[in-house]
C-alpha positions in Angstrom: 0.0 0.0 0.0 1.2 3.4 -1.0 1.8 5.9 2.0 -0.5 8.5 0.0 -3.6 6.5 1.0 -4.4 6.0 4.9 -7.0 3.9 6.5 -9.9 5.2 8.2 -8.7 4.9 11.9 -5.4 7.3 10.5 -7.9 9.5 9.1 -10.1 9.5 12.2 -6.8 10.4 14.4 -6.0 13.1 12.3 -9.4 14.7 12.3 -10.4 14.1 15.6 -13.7 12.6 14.4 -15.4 8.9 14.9 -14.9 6.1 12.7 -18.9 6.6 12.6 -19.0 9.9 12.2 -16.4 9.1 9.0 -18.9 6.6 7.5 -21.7 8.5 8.0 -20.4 11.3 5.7 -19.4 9.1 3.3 -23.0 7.0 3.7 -24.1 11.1 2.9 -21.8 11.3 -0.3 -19.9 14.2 1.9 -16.3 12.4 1.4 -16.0 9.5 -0.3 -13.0 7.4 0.2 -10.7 7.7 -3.3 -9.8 4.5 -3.1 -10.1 0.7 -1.6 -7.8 -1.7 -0.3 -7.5 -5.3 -2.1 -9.2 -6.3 1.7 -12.2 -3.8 1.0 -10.7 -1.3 3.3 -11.8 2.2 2.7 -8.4 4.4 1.7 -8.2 7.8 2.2 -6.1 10.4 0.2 -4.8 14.0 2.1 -7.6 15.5 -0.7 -10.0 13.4 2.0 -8.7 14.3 4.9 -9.1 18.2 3.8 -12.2 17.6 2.7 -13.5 16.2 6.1 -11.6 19.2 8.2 -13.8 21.5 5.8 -16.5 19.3 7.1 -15.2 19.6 10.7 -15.1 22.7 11.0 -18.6 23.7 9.3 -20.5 21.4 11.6 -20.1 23.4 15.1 -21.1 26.7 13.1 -24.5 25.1 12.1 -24.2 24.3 8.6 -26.5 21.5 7.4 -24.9 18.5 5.3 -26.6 20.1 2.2 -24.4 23.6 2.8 -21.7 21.7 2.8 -22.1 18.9 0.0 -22.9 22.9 -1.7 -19.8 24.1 -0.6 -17.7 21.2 -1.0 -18.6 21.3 -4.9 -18.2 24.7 -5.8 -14.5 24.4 -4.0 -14.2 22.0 -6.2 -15.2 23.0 -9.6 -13.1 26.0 -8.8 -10.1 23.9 -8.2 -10.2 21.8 -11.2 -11.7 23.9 -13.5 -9.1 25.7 -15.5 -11.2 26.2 -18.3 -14.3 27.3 -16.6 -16.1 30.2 -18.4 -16.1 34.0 -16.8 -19.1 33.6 -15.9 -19.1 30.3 -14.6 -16.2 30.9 -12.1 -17.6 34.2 -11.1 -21.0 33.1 -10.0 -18.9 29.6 -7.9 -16.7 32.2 -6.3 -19.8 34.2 -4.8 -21.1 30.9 -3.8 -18.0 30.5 -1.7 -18.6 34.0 -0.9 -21.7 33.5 1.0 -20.3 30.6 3.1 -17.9 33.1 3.9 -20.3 35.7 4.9 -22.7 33.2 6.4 -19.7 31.5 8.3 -18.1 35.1 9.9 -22.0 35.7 11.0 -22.4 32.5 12.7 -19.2 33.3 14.5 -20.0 36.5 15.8 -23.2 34.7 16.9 -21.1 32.5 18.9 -19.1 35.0 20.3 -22.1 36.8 21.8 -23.2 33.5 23.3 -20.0 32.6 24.8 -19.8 36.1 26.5 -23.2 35.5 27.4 -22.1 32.2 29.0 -18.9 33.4 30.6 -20.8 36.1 32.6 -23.5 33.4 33.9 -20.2 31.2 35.1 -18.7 34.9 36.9 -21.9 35.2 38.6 -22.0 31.9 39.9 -18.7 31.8 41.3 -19.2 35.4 42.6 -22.5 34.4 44.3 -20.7 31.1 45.7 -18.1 32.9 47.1 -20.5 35.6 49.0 -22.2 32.9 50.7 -18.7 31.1 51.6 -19.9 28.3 49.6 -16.4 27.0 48.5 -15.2 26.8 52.3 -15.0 23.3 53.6 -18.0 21.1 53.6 -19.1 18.0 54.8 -19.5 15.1 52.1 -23.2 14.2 52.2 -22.2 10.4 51.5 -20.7 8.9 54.2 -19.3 6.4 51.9 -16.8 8.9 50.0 -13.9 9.1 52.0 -10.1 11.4 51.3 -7.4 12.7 53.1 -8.1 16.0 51.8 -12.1 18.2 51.8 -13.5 19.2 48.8 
């Protein structure tokens, strides 16, 4: 085996997803393994494995599979199609232009919420420590035992 294809549990190391997770993209026809072992194995190319951080990275920001089977093709037609007419090229570029738009908004959206959520943690803590929550307690099950309180 060449060492320009890997098998899925390489490809699932380097992308920090599950072999599921994997499968179920390519059951979607999101990233379809280039090639197959002699054994049946699936064998991925690094064109995969960029293809499934594209993936990755979309899914927290709350793209559908659609958006990014979309995307995922006009990339690319883009980077394959030398001979693409003016027009053609144009129109895939604002494609990827409105992932890009779409994906910057989504961010700032998370942004927000993650302040949000940062401020809730603060008051927590600060409300914890003006009752003198954190102090030393007693372990309400006798079973748990330590040298040390909690």
């Amino acid at each position: 085996m060449s060492s320009a294809h890997m098998q899925i549990g390489e490809v699932a190391a380097r992308t920090e997803l599950s072999l599921r997770t994997i499968r179920h993209y390519e059951e979607t026809g999101l990233v379809i393994p280039s090639a197959r072992s002699q054994g049946g194995f699936r064998l991925y190319t690094e064109a995969d494995v960029a293809r499934l951080m594209v993936v990755r990275r979309m899914k927290p920001l709350g793209f559908t599979l659609d958006e990014m089977r979309a995307l995922l093709a006009a990339t690319d037609r883009l980077d394959t199609g030398e001979g693409l007419p003016p027009e053609e090229r144009e129109a895939l570029v604002e494609r990827v232009r409105g992932f890009e738009r779409a994906a910057r908004r989504r961010v700032e959206d998370l942004r927000t919420q993650l302040s949000r959520a940062e401020d809730f943690a603060a008051t927590l803590a600060e409300r914890l420590t003006a009752r003198g929550a954190d102090g030393p307690r007693t372990s309400p099950h006798p079973a748990v035992r330590g040298g040390k309180e909690q």
